[in-house]
C-alpha positions, -999 to 999 in steps of 0.1 A, spaced: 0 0 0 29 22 2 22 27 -37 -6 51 -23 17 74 -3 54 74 -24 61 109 -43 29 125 -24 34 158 -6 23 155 29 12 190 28 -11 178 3 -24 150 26 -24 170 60 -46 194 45 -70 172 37 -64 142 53 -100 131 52 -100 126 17 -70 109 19 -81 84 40 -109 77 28 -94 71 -8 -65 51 11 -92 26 21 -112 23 -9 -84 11 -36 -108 -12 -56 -85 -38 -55 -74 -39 -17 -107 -35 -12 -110 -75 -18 -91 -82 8 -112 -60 37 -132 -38 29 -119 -21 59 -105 -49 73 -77 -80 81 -46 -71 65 -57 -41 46 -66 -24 78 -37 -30 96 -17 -20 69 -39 10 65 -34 19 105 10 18 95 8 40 72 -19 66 90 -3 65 121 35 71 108 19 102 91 4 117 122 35 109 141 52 127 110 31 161 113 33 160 151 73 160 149 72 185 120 46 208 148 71 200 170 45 183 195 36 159 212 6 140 191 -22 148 218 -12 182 217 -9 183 177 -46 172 186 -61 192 215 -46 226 198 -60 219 167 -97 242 157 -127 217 161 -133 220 121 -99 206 115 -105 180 134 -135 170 121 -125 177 82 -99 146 92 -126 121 100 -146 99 76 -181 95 86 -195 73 58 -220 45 69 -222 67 102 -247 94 97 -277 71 114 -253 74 145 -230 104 144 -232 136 120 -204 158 116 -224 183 129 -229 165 161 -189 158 160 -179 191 156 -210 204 187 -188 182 211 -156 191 200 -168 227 206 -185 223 236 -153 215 258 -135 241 238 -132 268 271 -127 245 300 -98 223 281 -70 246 291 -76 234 328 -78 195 322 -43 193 308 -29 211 333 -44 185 355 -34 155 335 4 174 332 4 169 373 -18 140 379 -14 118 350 -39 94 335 -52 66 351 -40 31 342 -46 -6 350 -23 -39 354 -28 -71 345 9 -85 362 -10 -101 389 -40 -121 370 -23 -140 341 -36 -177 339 -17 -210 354 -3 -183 386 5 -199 419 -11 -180 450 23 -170 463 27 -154 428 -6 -134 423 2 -123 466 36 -108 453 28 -95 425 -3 -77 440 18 -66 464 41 -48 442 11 -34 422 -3 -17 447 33 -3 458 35 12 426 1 32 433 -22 7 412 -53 7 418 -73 -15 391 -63 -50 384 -74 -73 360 -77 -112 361 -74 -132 331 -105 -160 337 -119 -187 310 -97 -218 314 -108 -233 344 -139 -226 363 -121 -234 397 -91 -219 390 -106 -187 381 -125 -184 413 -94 -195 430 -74 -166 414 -102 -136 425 -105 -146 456 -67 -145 464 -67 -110 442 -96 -94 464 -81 -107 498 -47 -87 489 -66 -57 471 -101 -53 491 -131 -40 478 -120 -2 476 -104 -11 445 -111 -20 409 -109 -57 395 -114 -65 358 -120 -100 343 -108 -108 303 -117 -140 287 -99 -135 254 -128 -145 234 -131 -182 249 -169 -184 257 -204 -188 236 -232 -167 250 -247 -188 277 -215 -199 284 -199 -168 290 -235 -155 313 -233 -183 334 -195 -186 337 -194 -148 349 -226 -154 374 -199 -179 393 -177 -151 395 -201 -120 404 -193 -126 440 -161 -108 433 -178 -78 418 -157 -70 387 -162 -42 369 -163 -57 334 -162 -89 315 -139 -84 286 -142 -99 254 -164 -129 264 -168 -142 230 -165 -140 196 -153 -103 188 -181 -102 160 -208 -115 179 -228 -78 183 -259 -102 189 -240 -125 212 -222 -91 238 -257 -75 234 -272 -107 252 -249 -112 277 -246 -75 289 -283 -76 291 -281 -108 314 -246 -93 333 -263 -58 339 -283 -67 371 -248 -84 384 -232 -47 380 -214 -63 353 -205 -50 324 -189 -60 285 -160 -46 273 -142 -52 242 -132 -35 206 -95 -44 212 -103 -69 177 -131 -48 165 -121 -42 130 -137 -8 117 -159 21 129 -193 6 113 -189 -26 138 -182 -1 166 -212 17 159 -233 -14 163 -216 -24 195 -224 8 210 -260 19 194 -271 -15 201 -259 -17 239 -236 -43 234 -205 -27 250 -207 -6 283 -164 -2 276 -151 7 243 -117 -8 241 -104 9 207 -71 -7 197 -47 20 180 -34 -3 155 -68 -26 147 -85 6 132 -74 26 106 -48 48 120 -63 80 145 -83 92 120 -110 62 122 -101 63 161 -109 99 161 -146 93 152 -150 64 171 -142 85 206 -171 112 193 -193 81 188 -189 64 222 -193 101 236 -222 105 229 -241 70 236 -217 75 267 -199 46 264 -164 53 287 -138 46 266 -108 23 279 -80 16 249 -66 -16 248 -22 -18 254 -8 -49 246 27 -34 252 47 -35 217 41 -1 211 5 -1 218 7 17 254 28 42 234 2 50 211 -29 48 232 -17 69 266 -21 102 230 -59 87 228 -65 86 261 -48 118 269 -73 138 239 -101 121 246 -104 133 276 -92 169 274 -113 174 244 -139 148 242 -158 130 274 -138 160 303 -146 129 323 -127 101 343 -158 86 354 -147 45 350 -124 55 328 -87 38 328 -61 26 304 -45 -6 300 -10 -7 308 14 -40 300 47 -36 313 67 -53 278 98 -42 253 93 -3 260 127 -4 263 130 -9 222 113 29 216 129 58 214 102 75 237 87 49 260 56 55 282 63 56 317 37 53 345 43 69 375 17 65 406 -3 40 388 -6 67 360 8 72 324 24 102 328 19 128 297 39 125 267 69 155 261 85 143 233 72 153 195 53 126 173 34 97 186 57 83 205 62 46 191 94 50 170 117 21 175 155 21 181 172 18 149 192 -11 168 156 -23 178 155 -28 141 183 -41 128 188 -70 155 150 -80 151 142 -77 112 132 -111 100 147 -126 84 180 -102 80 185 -97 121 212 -103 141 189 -121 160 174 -140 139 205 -154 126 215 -165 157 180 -185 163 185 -204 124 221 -207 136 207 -226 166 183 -248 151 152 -229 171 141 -218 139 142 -226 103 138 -193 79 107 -196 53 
């Protein structure tokens, strides 16, 4: 797809970058391979995202400030609202953008002290002895975390083992999460999470097939009297399916994924839409880059977009920052705000060289090895 992009003038595209994207996405033969979707997407989000992170470094700014100081018109002129309009307008985009326009000013000084809010997961990975998930909690909480979540789904037993040994070290003051990776059916998943409701989580998280609206629409509806709610969109693949999980009910947490969608523009839209069905959104971060990208989102969104914090937290995975030229850090339990120009996921040229398959340094020594045989 880089066809699309070599020899273009990114003045050209940053001052209309709507148009852009929307022709990006609609190339008549990639378009076999999506629409809007899979590979093509993904593909679509590399390119997208390196440009933003290209006009915020040529600003000179931090992405979520190239965002919150942009006028509300711009912002909207970079959004694509096709198959939208029964959900979200333009007009109704740009109305929120400018209603939060005069107060904005005081919620990034905040976020420049405080930080946004985060969650761990270090404690609730599957197969974890009690001693382990005791430690590890431990340390969490010594780090000023606050929200935990549990990976459940495997075993019945084991799950219930795991949140009761989380909620004995972290009480009830505090937030737990359950994820479930997408290993349940319906029922399943409903009476799965009623054997665990004595632990009050906050959310069930992915419970099933990540393009079952139908299927998280039922099982919110059965969770709601248990206080618990669905989250997912970390494998949502487009804008359209997002606007059926959230018109229809069938997400009370909209976990937009930075590099699933098409780049920030597609994201961008998204955060307007759960806005105003007020749906709290909570990005998914994987680590790889991810918690790089989405501590920007989370940072705009609410600066410019919900001005709330109301159950709103962002994932944070503790893995190969180290290989970025500007790493997140968290600090208190919270990301703290970017400094650094661009969107903050540009690897280490050494990053690159030692891990590029097959050419790496490190690659070579795994087919040296025998680990490994290159394709």
């Amino acid at each position: 797809m880089g066809r699309m992009v070599v020899g273009k003038k990114v003045s050209d595209i940053f001052d209309n970058f709507g148009i852009f994207w929307e022709k990006l996405v609609n190339d008549t033969q990639f378009r076999w391979l999506g629409p809007e979707k899979g590979v093509v997407h993904l593909a679509t989000a590399g390119i997208v995202n390196a440009l933003w992170d290209m006009w915020a470094k040529m600003e000179g700014k931090p992405l979520w400030k190239l965002l919150v100081d942009m006028e509300p018109e711009k912002l909207v002129s970079t959004m694509d609202f096709r198959y939208l309009s029964d959900a979200l307008t333009p007009e109704e985009a740009l109305a929120i953008l400018k209603k939060n326009q005069s107060t904005k000013a005081e919620r990034e000084k905040e976020l420049l002290s405080k930080g946004y809010p985060a969650y761990t997961t270090s404690a609730g990975w599957l197969g974890y002895s009690e001693e382990r998930i005791k430690k590890l909690c431990q340390e969490a909480m010594a780090e000023g975390f606050t929200k935990f979540k549990v990976k459940v789904g495997a075993d019945l037993k084991d799950d219930i083992r795991r949140c009761r040994v989380i909620r004995e070290q972290i009480g009830y003051d505090k937030v737990l999460m359950t994820d479930a990776n997408q290993r349940w059916d319906v029922q399943q998943s409903i009476d799965w999470m009623k054997q665990l409701a004595e632990f009050k989580p906050l959310w069930i998280e992915e419970p099933t097939s990540p393009d079952d609206i139908m299927g998280h629409a039922a099982i919110a509806k059965a969770l709601k009297p248990y206080g618990i709610g669905v989250a997912t969109g970390e494998m949502c693949q487009n804008r359209v399916m997002f606007k059926q999980f959230i018109v229809e009910g069938a997400m009370q947490f909209c976990q937009i994924d930075s590099c699933r969608l098409g780049g920030v523009n597609e994201i961008l839209v998204v955060l307007l839409m759960a806005y105003k069905y007020r749906v709290p959104v909570c990005p998914h971060g994987g680590g790889v880059g991810l918690c790089e990208y989405i501590n920007h989102l989370c940072i705009f969104d609410y600066i410019c977009v919900s001005a709330s914090m109301e159950n709103r937290v962002t994932e944070y995975v503790d893995h190969l920052h180290e290989h970025f030229k500007s790493p997140c850090v968290v600090k208190d339990g919270c990301y703290t705000v970017p400094k650094d120009p661009g969107y903050s996921a540009e690897m280490k040229e050494e990053s690159l060289l030692e891990y590029e398959y097959p050419s790496g340094s490190v690659w070579k020594k795994l087919f040296a090895e025998g680990k490994f045989t290159p394709e």
